[in-house]
C-alpha positions in Angstrom: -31.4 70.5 -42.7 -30.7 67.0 -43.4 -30.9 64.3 -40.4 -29.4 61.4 -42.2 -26.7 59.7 -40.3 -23.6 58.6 -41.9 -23.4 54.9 -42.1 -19.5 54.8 -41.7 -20.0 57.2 -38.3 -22.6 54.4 -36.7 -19.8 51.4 -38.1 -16.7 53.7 -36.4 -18.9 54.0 -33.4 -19.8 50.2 -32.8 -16.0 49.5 -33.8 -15.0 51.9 -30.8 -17.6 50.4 -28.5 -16.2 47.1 -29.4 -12.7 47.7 -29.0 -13.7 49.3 -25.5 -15.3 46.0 -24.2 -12.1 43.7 -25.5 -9.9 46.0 -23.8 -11.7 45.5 -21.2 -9.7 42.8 -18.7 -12.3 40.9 -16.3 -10.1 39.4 -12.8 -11.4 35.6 -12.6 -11.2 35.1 -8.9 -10.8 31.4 -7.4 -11.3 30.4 -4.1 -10.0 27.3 -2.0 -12.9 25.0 -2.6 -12.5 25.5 -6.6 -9.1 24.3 -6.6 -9.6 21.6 -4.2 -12.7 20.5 -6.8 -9.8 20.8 -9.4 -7.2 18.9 -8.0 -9.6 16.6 -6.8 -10.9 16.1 -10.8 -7.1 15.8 -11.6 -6.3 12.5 -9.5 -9.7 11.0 -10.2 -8.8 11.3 -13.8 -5.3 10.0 -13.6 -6.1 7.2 -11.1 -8.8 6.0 -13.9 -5.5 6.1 -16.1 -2.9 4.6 -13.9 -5.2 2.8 -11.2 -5.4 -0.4 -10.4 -3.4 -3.4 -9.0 0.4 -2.9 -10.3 2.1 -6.9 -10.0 5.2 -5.1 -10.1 4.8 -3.0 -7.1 3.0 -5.7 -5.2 6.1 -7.8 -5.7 8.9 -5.4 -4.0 6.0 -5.1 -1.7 5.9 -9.3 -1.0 10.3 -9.4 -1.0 9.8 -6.1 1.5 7.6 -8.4 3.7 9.8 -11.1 3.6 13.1 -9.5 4.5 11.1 -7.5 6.9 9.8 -10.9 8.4 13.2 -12.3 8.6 14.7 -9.7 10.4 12.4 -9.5 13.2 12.6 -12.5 13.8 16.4 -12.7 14.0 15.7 -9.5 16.6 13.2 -11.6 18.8 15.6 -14.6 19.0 18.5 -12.1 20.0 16.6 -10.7 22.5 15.1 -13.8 24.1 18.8 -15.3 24.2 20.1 -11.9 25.7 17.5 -11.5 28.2 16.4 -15.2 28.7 13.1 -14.9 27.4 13.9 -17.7 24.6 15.1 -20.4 26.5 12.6 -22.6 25.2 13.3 -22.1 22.0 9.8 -20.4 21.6 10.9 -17.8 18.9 12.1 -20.7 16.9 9.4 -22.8 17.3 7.2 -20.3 16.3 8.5 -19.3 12.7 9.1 -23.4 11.8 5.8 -24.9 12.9 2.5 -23.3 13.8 1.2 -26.6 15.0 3.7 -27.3 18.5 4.0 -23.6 19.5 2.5 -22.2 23.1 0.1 -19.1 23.1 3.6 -17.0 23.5 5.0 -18.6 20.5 1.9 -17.9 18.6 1.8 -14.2 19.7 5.2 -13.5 18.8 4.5 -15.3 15.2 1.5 -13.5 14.7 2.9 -9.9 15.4 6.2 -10.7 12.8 3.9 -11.3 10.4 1.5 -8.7 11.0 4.5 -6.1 10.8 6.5 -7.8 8.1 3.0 -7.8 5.4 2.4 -3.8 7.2 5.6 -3.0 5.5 5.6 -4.8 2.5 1.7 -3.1 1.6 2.7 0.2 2.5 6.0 -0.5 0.0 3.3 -1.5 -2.4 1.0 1.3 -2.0 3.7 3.8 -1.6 5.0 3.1 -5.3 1.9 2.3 -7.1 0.5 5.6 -5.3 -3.6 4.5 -6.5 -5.5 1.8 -5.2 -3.8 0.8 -1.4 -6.3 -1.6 -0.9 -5.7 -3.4 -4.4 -1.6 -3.4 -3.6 -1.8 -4.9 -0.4 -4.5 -7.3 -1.6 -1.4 -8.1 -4.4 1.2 -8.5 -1.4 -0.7 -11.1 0.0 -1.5 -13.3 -3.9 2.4 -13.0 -4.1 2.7 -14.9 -0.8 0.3 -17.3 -1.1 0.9 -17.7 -4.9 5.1 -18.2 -4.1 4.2 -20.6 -1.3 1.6 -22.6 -3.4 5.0 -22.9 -6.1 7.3 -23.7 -3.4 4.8 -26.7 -1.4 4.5 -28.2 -5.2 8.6 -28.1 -6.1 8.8 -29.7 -2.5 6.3 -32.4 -3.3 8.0 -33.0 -6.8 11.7 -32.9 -5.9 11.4 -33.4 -2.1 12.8 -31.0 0.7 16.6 -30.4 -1.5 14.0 -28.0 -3.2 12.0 -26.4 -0.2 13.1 -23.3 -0.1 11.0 -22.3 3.0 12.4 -24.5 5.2 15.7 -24.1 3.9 15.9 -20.7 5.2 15.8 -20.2 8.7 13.6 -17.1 9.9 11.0 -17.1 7.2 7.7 -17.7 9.2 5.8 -20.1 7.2 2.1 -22.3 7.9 3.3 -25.7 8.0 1.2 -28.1 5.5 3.1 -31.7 5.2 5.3 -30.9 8.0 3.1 -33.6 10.6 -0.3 -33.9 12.0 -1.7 -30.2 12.5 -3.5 -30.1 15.9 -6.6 -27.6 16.7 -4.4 -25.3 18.3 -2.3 -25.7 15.1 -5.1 -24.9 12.2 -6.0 -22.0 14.4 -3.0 -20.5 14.3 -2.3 -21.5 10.8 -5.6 -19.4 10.0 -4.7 -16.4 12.1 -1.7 -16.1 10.2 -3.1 -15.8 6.8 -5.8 -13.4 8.0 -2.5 -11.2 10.0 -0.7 -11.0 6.8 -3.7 -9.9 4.6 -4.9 -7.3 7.0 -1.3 -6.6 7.7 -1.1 -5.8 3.7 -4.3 -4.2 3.1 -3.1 -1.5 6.2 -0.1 -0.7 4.8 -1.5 -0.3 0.9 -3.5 2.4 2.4 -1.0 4.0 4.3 1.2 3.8 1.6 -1.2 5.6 -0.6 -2.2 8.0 1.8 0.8 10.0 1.4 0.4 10.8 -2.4 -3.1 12.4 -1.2 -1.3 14.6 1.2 1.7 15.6 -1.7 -1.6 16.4 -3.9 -3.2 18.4 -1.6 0.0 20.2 -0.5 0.0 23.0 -2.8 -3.4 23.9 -1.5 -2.7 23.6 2.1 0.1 25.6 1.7 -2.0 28.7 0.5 -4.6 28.1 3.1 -1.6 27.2 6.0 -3.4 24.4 6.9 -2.5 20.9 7.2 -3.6 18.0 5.0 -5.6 15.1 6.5 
């Protein structure tokens, strides 16, 4: 009796063994944290693509800040002339020249320009969505970089050209407007450092809600709320 075995039986039995295992359909099962690593991998790669500080963004962030600074400053001096509060003329004061204004005047300069540069960063780091920091930081250049143009074309062809002063409401740090006095500088300085802090706040609020829109698909499986 012969014991030989059929090479085409042993090459139809791995075939069927092999045909069994592809058929075979293994679930891949995901949890929470693996998609949060993915999405996570996802921005980082496509901030290193699009991060970065955008001049364009930062510049409807600077015009937000100074429409935004103009306005509230037309609301103060309504308000002090309809409850009394500006008889003085403090509002005024304050947005012309840093260097005559009382602690109320300064106050009331400082917090328009706080919220003004608050709204133009989180303008900023709402459309450049990466970076907040960066895009506020860019708000601020914009400001000092247009007020640095405007003191020079005021210098060159005299005040017909000075646009700052031209238009009422715009809070500015006077320069060649008279002798600055200590009380003067300091406010002068507390206003640049308002406006950048002002900016870098907002960039990162600004940004903060793309991280929540990136995370929303997750929180919405896990019914928890992004932070």
């Amino acid at each position: 009796m012969s014991t030989a075995i059929n090479p085409a039986d042993d090459e139809r039995t791995e075939a069927g063994q092999t045909s069994g295992h592809q058929s075979r359909t293994v679930p891949v099962v995901t949890t929470h944290a693996d998609r949060r690593a993915e999405a996570d991998e996802t921005v980082r790669l496509q901030k290193e693509r699009f991060g970065g500080m955008k001049f364009g963004a930062c510049f409807f962030g600077w015009l937000t800040a100074t429409g935004t600074a103009v306005l509230l400053t037309a609301l103060l001096g309504a308000a002090g002339a309809v409850f009394g509060f500006a008889q003085d003329g403090t509002v005024e004061q304050a947005t012309e020249n840093a260097g005559t204004i009382g602690l109320a005047g300064a106050i009331a300069l400082l917090v328009v320009v706080l919220v003004a540069y608050l709204a133009g960063g989180y303008v900023a780091g709402r459309m450049a969505r990466f970076n907040g920091l960066k895009q506020g930081l860019g708000v601020w250049l914009w400001a000092v970089v247009v007020a640095v143009v405007v003191a020079i074309l005021g210098l060159i062809a005299g005040s017909r050209l000075n646009v700052l002063t031209n238009l009422n409401g715009v809070p500015r740090i006077p320069v060649n407007e008279g002798t600055l006095t200590l009380a003067g500088v300091i406010t002068a300085v507390a206003v640049v450092v308002a406006a950048l802090v002002g900016a870098l706040i907002g960039g990162l609020a600004g940004m903060r809600f793309h991280r929540k829109v990136d995370r929303a698909d997750l929180t919405a499986e896990t019914g928890t709320t992004a932070r």
